[in-house]
C-alpha positions in Angstrom: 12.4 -89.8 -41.4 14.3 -93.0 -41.9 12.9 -96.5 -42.6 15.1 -99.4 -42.9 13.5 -101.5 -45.8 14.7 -105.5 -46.6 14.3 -105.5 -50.7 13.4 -109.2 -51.9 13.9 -111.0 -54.1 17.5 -108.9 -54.2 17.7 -109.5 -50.0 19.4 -106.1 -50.4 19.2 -103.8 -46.9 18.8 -100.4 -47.1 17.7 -97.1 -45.0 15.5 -94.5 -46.9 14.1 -91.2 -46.1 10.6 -90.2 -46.7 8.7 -87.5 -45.2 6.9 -87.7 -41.6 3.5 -89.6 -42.4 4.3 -91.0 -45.4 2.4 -94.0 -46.9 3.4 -96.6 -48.4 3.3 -95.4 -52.0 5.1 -92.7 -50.7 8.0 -95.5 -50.0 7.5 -97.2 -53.5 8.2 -94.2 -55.5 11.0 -93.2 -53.6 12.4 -97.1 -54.8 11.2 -95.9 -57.9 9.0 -98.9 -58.2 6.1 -99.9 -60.1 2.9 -100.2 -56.7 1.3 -103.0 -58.7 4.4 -105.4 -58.6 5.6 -104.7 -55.0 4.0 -106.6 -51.8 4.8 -104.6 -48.7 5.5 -106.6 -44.8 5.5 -105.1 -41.6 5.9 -107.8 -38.7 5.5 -111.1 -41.0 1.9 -109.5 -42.2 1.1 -107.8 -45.9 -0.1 -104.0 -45.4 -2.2 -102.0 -47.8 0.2 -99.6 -49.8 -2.0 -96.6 -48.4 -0.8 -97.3 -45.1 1.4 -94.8 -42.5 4.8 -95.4 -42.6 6.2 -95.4 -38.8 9.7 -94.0 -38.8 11.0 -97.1 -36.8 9.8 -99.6 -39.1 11.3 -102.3 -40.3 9.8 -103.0 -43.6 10.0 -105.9 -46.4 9.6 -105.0 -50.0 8.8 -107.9 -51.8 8.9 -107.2 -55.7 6.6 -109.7 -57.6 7.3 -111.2 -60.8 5.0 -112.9 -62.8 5.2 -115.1 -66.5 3.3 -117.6 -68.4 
């Protein structure tokens, strides 16, 4: 299924596939991301990376960098 995903801080749109009922670390590796440095949004609200993944979604991946 597709999910249409808003990458920050990049603001970069795109449309990725990942299989019916996938989670959101389902999404992460797919973006070949690191789980512990990504937030993810659904309607203005954090979700848990173990949640469903709805195919009409509209998503926000918020990457979080850190530094002392």
């Amino acid at each position: 299924m597709s999910v249409r995903i808003l990458l920050l801080p990049e603001r970069e749109t795109r449309t990725v596939e990942v299989p019916r009922g996938a989670d959101g670390f389902a999404l992460i590796r797919t973006l070949c991301l690191n789980p512990e440095n990504v937030i993810l949004v659904r309607g203005g609200r954090p979700i848990p990376v173990d949640s469903r993944i709805k195919a009409k979604d509209d998503l926000k991946v918020i990457r979080v960098v850190s530094g002392g």
